[in-house]
NUDREN-501637 format. One record per residue: residue in three letters; x, y, z of N, C-alpha, C, O in turn; residue number from 1. Coordinates in steps of 0.2 Angstrom, whole numbers, plus 5000, padded with zeros to 4 digits. Example, Ala and Ser with C-alpha at 12.3 -4.5 7.8 and 13.67 -1.06 7.14 Angstrom:
2
<rodo><code>ALA</code><n_east>5066</n_east><n_north>4972</n_north><n_up>5039</n_up><ca_east>5062</ca_east><ca_north>4978</ca_north><ca_up>5039</ca_up><c_east>5066</c_east><c_north>4984</c_north><c_up>5039</c_up><o_east>5071</o_east><o_north>4983</o_north><o_up>5042</o_up><pos>1</pos></rodo>
<rodo><code>SER</code><n_east>5064</n_east><n_north>4989</n_north><n_up>5035</n_up><ca_east>5068</ca_east><ca_north>4995</ca_north><ca_up>5036</ca_up><c_east>5064</c_east><c_north>5000</c_north><c_up>5039</c_up><o_east>5067</o_east><o_north>5006</o_north><o_up>5040</o_up><pos>2</pos></rodo>
REM end
This chain:
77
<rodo><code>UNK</code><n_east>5004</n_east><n_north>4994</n_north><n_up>5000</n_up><ca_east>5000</ca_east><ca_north>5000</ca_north><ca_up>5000</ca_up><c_east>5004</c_east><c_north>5006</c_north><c_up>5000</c_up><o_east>5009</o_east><o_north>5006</o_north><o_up>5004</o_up><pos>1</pos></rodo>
<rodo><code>UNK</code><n_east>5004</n_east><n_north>5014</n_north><n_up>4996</n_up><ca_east>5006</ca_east><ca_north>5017</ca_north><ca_up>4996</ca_up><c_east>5004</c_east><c_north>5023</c_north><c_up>5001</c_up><o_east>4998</o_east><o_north>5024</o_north><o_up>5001</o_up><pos>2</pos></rodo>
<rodo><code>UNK</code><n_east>5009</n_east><n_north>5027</n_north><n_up>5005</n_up><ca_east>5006</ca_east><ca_north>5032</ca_north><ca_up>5009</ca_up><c_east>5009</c_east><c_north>5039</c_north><c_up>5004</c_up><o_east>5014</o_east><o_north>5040</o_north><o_up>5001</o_up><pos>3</pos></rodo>
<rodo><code>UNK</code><n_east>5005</n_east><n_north>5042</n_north><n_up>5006</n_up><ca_east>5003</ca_east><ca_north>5048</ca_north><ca_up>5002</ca_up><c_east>5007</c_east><c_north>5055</c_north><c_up>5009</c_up><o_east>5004</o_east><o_north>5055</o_north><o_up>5014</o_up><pos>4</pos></rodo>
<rodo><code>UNK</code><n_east>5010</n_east><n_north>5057</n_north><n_up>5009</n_up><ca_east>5011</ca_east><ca_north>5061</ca_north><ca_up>5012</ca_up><c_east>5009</c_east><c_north>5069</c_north><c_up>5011</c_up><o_east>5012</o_east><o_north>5072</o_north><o_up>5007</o_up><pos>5</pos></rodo>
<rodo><code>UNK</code><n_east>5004</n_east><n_north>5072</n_north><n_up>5016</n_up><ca_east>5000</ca_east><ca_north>5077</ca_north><ca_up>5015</ca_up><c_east>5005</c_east><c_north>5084</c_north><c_up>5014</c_up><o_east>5010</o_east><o_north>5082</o_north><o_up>5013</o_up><pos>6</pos></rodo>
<rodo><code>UNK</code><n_east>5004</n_east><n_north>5090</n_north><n_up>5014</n_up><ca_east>5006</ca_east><ca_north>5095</ca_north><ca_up>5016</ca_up><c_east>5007</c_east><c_north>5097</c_north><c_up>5021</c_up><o_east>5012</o_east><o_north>5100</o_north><o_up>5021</o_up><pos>7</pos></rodo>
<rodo><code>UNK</code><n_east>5003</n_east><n_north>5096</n_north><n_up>5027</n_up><ca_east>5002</ca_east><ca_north>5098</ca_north><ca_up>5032</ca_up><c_east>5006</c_east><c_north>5092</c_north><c_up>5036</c_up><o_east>5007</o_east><o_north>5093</o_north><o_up>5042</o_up><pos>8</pos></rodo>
<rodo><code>UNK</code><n_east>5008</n_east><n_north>5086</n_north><n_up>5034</n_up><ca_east>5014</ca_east><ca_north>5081</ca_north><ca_up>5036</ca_up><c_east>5020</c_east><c_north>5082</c_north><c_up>5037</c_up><o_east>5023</o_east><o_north>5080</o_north><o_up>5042</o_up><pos>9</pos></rodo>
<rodo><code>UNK</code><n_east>5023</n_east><n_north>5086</n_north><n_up>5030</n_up><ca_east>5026</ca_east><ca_north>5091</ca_north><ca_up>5029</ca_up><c_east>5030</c_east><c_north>5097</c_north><c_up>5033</c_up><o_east>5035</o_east><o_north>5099</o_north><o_up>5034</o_up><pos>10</pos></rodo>
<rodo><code>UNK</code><n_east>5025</n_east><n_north>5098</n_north><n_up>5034</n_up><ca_east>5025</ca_east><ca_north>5104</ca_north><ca_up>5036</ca_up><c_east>5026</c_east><c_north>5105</c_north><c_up>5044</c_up><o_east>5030</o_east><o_north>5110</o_north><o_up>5047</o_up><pos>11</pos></rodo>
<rodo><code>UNK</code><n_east>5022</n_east><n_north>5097</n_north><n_up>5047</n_up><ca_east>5025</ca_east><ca_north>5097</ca_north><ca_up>5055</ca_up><c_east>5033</c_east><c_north>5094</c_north><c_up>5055</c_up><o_east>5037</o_east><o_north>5096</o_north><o_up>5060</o_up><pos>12</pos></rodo>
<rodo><code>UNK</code><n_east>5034</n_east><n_north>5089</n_north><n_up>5050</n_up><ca_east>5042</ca_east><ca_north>5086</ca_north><ca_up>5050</ca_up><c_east>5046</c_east><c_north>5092</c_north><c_up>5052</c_up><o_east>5049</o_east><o_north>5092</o_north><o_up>5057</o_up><pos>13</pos></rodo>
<rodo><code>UNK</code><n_east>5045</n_east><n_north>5096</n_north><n_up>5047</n_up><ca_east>5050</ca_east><ca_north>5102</ca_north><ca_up>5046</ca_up><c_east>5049</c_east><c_north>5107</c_north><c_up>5052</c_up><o_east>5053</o_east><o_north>5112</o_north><o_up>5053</o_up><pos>14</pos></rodo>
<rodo><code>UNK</code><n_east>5046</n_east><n_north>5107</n_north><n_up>5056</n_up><ca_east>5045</ca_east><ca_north>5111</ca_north><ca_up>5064</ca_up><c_east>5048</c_east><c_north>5105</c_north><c_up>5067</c_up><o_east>5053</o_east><o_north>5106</o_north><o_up>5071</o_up><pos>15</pos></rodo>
<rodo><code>UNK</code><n_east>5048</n_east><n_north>5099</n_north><n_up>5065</n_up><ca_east>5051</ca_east><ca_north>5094</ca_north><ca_up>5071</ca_up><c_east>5059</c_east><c_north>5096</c_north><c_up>5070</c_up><o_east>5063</o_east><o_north>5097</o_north><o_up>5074</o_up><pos>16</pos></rodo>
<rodo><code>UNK</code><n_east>5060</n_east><n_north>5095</n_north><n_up>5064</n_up><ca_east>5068</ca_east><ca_north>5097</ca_north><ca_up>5062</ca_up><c_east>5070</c_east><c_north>5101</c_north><c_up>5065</c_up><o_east>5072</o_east><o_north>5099</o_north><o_up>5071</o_up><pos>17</pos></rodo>
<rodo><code>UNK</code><n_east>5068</n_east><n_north>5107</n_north><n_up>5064</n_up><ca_east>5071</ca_east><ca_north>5116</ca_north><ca_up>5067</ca_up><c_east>5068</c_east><c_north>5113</c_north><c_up>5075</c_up><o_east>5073</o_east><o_north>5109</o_north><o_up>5075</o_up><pos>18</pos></rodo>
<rodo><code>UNK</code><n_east>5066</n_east><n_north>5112</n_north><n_up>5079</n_up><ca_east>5065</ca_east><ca_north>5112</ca_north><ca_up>5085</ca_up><c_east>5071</c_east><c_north>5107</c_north><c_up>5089</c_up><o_east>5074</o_east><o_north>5108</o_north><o_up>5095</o_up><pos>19</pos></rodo>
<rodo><code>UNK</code><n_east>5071</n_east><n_north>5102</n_north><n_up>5086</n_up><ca_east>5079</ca_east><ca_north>5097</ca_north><ca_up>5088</ca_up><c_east>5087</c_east><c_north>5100</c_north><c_up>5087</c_up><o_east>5092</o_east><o_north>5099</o_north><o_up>5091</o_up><pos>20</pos></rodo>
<rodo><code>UNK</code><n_east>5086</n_east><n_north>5103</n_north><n_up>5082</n_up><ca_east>5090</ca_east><ca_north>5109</ca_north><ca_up>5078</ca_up><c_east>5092</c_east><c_north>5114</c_north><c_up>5084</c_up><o_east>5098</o_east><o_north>5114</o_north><o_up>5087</o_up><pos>21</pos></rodo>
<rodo><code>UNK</code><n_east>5088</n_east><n_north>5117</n_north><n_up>5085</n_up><ca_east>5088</ca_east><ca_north>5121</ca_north><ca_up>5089</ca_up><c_east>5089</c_east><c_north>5120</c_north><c_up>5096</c_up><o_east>5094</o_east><o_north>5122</o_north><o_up>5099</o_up><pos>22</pos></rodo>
<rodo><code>UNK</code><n_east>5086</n_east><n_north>5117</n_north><n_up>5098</n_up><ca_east>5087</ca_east><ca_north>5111</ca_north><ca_up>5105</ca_up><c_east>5095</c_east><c_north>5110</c_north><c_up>5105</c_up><o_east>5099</o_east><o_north>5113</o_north><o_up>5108</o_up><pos>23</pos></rodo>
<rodo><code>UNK</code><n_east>5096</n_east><n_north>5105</n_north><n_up>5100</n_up><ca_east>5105</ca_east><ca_north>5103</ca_north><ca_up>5101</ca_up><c_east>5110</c_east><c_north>5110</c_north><c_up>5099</c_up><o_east>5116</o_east><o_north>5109</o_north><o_up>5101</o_up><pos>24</pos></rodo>
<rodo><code>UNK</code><n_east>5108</n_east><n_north>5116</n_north><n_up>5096</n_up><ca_east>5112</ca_east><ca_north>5121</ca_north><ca_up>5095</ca_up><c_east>5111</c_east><c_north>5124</c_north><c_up>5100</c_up><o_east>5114</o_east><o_north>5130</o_north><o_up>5099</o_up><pos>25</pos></rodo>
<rodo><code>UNK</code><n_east>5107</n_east><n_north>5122</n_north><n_up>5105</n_up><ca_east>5109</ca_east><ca_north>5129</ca_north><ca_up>5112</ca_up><c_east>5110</c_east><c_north>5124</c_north><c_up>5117</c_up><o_east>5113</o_east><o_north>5126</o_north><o_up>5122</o_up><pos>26</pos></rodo>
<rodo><code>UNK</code><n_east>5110</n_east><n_north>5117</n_north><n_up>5117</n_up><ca_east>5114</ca_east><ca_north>5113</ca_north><ca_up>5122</ca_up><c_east>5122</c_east><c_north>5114</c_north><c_up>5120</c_up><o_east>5125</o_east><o_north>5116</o_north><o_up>5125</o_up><pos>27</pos></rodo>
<rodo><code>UNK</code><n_east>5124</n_east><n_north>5112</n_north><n_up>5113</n_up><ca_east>5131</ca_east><ca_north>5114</ca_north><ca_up>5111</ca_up><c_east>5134</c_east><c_north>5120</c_north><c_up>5112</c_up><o_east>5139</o_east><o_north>5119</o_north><o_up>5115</o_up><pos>28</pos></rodo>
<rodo><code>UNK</code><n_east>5130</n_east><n_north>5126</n_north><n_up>5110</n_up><ca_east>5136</ca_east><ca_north>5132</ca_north><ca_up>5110</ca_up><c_east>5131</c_east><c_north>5138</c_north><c_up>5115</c_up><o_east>5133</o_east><o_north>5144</o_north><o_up>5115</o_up><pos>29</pos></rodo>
<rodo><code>UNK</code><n_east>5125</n_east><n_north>5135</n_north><n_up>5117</n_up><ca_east>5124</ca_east><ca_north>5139</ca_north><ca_up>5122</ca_up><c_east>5118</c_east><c_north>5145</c_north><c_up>5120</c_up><o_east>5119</o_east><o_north>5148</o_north><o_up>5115</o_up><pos>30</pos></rodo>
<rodo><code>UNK</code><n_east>5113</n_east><n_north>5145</n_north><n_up>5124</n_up><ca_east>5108</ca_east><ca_north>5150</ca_north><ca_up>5121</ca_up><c_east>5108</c_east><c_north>5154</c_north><c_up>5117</c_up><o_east>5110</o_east><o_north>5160</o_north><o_up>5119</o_up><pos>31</pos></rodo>
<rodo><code>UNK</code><n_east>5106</n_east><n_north>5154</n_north><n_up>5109</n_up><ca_east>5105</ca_east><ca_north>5158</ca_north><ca_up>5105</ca_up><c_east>5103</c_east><c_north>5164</c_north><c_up>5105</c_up><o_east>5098</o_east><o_north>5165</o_north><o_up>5108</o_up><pos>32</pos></rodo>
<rodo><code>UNK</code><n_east>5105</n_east><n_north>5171</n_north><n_up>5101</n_up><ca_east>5105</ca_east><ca_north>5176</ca_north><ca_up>5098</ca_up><c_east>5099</c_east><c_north>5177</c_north><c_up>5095</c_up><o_east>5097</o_east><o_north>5172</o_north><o_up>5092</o_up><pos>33</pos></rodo>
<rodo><code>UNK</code><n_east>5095</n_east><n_north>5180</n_north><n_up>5096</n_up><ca_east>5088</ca_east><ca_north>5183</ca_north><ca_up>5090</ca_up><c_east>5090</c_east><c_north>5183</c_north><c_up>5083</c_up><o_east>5086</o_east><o_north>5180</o_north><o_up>5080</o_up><pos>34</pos></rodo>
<rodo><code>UNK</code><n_east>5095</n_east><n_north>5185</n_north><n_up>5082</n_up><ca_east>5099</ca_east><ca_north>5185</ca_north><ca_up>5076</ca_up><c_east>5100</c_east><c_north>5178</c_north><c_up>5074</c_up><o_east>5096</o_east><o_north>5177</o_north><o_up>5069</o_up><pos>35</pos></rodo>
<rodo><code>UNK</code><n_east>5104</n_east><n_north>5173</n_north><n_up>5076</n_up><ca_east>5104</ca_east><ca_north>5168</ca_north><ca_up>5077</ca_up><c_east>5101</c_east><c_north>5162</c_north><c_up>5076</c_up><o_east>5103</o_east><o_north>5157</o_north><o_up>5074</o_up><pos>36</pos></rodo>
<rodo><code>UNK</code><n_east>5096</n_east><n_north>5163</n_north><n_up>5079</n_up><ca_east>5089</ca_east><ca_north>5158</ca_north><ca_up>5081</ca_up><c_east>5085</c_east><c_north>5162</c_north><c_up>5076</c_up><o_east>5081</o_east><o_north>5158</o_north><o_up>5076</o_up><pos>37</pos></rodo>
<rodo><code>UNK</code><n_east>5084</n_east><n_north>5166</n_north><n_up>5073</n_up><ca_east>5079</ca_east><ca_north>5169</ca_north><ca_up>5066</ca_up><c_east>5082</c_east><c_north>5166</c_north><c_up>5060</c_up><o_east>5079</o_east><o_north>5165</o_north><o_up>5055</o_up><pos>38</pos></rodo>
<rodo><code>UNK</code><n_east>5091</n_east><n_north>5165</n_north><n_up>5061</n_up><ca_east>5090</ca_east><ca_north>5162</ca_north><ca_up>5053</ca_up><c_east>5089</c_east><c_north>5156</c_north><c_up>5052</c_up><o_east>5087</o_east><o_north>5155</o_north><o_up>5046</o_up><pos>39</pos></rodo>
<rodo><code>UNK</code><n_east>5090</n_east><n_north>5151</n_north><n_up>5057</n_up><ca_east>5091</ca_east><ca_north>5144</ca_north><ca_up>5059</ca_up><c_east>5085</c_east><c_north>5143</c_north><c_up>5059</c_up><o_east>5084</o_east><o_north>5139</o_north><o_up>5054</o_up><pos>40</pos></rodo>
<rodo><code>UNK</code><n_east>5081</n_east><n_north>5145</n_north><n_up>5061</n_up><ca_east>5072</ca_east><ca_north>5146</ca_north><ca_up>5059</ca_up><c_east>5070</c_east><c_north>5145</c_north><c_up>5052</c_up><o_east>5066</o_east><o_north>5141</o_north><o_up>5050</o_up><pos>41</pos></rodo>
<rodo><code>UNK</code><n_east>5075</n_east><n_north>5150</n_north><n_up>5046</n_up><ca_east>5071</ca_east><ca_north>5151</ca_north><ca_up>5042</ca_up><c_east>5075</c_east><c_north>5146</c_north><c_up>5037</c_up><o_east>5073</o_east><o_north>5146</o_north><o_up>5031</o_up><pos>42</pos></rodo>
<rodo><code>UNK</code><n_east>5080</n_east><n_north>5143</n_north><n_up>5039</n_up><ca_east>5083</ca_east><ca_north>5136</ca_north><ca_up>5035</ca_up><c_east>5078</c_east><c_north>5132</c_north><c_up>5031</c_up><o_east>5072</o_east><o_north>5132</o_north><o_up>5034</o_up><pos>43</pos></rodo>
<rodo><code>UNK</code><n_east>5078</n_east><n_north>5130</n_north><n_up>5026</n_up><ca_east>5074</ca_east><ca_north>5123</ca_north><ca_up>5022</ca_up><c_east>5077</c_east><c_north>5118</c_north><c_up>5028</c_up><o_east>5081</o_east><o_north>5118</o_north><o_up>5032</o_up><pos>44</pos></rodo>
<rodo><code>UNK</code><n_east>5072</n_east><n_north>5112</n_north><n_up>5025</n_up><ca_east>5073</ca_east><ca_north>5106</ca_north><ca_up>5030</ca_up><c_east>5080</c_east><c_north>5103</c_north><c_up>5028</c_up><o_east>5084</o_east><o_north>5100</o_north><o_up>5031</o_up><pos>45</pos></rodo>
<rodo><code>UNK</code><n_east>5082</n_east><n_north>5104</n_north><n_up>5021</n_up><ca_east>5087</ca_east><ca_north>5102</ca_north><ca_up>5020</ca_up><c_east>5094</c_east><c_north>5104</c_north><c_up>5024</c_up><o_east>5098</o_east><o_north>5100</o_north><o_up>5026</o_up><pos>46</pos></rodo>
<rodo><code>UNK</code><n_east>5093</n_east><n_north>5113</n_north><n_up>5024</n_up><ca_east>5100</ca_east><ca_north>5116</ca_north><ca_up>5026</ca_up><c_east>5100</c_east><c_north>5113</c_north><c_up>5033</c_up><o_east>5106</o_east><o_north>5110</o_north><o_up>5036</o_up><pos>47</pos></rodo>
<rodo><code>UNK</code><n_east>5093</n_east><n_north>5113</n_north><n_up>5037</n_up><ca_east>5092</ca_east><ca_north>5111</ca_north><ca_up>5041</ca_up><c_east>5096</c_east><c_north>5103</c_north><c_up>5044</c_up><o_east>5100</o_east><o_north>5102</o_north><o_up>5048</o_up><pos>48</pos></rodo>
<rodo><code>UNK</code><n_east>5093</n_east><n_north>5100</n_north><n_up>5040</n_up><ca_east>5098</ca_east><ca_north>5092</ca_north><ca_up>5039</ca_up><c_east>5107</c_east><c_north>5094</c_north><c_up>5040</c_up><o_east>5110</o_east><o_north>5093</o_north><o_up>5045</o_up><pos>49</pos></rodo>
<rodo><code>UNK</code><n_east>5107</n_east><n_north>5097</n_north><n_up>5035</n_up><ca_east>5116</ca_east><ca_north>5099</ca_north><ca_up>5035</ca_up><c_east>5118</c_east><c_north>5101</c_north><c_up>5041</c_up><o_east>5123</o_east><o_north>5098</o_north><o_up>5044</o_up><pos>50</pos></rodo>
<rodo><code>UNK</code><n_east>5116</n_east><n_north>5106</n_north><n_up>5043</n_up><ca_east>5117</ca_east><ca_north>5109</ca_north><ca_up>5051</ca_up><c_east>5117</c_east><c_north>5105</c_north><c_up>5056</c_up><o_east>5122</o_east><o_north>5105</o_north><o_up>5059</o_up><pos>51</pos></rodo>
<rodo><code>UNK</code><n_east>5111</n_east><n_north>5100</n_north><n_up>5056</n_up><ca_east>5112</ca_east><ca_north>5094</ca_north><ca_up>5061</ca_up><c_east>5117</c_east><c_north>5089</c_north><c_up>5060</c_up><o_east>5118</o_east><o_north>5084</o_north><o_up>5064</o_up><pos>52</pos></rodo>
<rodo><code>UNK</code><n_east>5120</n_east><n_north>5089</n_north><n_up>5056</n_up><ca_east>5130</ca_east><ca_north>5087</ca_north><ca_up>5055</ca_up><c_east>5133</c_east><c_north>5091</c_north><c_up>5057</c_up><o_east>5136</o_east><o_north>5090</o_north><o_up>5062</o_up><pos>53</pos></rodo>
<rodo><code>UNK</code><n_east>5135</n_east><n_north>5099</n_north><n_up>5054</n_up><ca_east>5138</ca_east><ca_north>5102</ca_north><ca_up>5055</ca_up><c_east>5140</c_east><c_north>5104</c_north><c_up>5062</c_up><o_east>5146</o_east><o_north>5105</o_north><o_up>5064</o_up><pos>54</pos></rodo>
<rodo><code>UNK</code><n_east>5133</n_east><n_north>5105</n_north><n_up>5066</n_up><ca_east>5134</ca_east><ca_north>5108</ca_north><ca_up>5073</ca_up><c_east>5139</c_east><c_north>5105</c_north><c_up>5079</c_up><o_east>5140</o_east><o_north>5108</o_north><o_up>5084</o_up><pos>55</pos></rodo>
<rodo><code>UNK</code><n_east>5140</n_east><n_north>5098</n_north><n_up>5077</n_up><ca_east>5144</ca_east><ca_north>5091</ca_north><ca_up>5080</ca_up><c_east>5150</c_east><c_north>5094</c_north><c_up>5082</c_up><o_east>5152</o_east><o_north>5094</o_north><o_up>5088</o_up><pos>56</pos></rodo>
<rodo><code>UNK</code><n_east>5152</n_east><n_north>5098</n_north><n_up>5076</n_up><ca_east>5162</ca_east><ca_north>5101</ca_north><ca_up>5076</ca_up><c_east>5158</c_east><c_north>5110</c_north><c_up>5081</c_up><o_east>5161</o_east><o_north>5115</o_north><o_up>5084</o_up><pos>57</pos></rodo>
<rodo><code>UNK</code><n_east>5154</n_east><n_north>5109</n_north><n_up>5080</n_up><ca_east>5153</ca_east><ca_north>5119</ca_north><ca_up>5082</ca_up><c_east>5157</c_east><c_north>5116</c_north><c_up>5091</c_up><o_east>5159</o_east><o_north>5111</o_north><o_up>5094</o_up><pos>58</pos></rodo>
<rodo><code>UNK</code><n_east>5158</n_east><n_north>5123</n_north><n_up>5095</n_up><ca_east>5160</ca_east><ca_north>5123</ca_north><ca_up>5100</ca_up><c_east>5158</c_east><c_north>5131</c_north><c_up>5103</c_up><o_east>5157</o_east><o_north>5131</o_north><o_up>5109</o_up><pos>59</pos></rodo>
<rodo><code>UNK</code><n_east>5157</n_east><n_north>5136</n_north><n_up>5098</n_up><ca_east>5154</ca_east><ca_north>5143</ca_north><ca_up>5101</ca_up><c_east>5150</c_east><c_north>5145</c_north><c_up>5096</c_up><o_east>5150</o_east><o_north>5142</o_north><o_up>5091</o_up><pos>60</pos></rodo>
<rodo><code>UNK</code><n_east>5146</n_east><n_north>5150</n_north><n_up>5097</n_up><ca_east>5139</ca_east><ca_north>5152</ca_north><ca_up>5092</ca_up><c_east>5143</c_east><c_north>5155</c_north><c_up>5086</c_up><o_east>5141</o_east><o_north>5157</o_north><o_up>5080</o_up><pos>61</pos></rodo>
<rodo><code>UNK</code><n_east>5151</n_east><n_north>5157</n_north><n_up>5087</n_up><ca_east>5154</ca_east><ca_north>5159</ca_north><ca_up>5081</ca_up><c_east>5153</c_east><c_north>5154</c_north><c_up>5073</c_up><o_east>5152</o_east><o_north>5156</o_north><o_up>5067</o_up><pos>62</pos></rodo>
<rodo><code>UNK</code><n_east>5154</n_east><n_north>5149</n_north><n_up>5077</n_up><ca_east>5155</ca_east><ca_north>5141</ca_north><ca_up>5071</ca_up><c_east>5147</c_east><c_north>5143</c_north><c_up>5067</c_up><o_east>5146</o_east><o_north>5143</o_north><o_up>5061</o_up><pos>63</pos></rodo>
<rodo><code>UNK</code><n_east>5142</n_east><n_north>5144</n_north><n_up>5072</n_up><ca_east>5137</ca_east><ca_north>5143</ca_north><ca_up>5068</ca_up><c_east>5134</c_east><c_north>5149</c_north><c_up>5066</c_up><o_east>5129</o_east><o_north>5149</o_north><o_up>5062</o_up><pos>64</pos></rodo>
<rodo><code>UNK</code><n_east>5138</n_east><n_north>5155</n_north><n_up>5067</n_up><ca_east>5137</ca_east><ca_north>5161</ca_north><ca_up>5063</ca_up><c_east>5142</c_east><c_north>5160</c_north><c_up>5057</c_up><o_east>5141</o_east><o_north>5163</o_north><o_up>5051</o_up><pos>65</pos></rodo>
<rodo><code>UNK</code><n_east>5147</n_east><n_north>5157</n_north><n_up>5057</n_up><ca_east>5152</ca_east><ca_north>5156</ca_north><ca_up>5050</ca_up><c_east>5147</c_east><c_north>5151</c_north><c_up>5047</c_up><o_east>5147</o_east><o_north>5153</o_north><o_up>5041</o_up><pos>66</pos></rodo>
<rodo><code>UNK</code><n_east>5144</n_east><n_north>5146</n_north><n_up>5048</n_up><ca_east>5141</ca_east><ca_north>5142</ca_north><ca_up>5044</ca_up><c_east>5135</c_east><c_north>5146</c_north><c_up>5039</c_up><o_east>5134</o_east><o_north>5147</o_north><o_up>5033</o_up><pos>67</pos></rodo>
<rodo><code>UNK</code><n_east>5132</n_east><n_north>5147</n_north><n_up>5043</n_up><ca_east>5127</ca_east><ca_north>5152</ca_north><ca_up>5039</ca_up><c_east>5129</c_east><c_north>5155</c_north><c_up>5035</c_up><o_east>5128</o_east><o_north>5154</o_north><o_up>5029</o_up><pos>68</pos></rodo>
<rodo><code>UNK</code><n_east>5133</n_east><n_north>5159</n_north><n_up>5038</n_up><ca_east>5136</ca_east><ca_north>5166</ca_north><ca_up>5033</ca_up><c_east>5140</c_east><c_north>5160</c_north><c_up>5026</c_up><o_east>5138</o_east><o_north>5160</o_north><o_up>5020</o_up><pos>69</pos></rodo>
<rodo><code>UNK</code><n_east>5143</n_east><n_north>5157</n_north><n_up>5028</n_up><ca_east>5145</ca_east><ca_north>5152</ca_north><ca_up>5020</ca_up><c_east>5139</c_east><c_north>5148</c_north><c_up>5018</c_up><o_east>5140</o_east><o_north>5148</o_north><o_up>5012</o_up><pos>70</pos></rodo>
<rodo><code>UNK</code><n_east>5135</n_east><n_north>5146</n_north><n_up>5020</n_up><ca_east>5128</ca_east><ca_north>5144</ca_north><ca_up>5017</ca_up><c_east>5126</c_east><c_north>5151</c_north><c_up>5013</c_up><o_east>5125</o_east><o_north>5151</o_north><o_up>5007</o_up><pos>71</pos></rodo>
<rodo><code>UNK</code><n_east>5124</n_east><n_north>5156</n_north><n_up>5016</n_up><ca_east>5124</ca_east><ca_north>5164</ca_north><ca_up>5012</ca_up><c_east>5126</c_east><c_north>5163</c_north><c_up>5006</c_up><o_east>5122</o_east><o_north>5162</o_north><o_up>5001</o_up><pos>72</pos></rodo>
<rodo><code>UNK</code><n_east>5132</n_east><n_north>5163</n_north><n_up>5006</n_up><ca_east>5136</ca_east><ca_north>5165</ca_north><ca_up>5001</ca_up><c_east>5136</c_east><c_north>5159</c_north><c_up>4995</c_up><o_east>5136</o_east><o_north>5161</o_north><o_up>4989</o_up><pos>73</pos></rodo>
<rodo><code>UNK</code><n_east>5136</n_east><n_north>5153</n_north><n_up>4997</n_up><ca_east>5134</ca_east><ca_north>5148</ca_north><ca_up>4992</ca_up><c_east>5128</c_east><c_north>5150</c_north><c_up>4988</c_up><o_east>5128</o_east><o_north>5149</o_north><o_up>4982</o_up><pos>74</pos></rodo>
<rodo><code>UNK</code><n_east>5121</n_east><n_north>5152</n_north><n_up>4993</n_up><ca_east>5116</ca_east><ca_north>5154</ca_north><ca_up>4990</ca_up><c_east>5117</c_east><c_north>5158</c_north><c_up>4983</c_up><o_east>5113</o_east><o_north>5158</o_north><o_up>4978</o_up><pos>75</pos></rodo>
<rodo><code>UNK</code><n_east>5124</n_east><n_north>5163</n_north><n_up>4985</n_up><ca_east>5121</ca_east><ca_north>5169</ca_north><ca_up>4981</ca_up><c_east>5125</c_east><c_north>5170</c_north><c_up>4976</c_up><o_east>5125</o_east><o_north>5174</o_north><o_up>4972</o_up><pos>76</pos></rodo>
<rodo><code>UNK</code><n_east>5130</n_east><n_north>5164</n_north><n_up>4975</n_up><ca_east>5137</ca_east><ca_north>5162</ca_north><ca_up>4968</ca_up><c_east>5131</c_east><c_north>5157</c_north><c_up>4966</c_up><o_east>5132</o_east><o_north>5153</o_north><o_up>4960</o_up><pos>77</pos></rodo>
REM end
């Protein structure tokens, strides 16, 4: 039998992503920035995917402001 996955299935996956995300990135490097936590927010679930590897090696919220910032920059070449 095939399951169809709705919109709104969707849509909860990717709140569960960003809330784990976010969870392990203020256990790691410590409560989040407004700045910080608004871009992390607005990641695709994929970038989002990537982050949840990347954050492993972070150690201060600097790692995860250079990450972004180079994910930026890939966007925009």
């Amino acid at each position: 039998m095939t399951r169809f996955v709705t919109s709104f299935e969707k849509l909860g996956r990717a709140e569960g992503q960003r809330e784990i995300v976010l969870r392990l990135l203020n256990r790691k490097v410590g409560p989040l920035t407004h700045e910080l936590r608004t871009r992390v927010t607005a990641l695709s679930p994929e970038m989002l995917l990537s982050l949840s590897e990347a954050l492993l090696d972070f150690t201060e919220q600097a790692d995860l402001r250079a990450w972004l910032d180079q994910q930026d920059a890939r966007q925009a070449s």
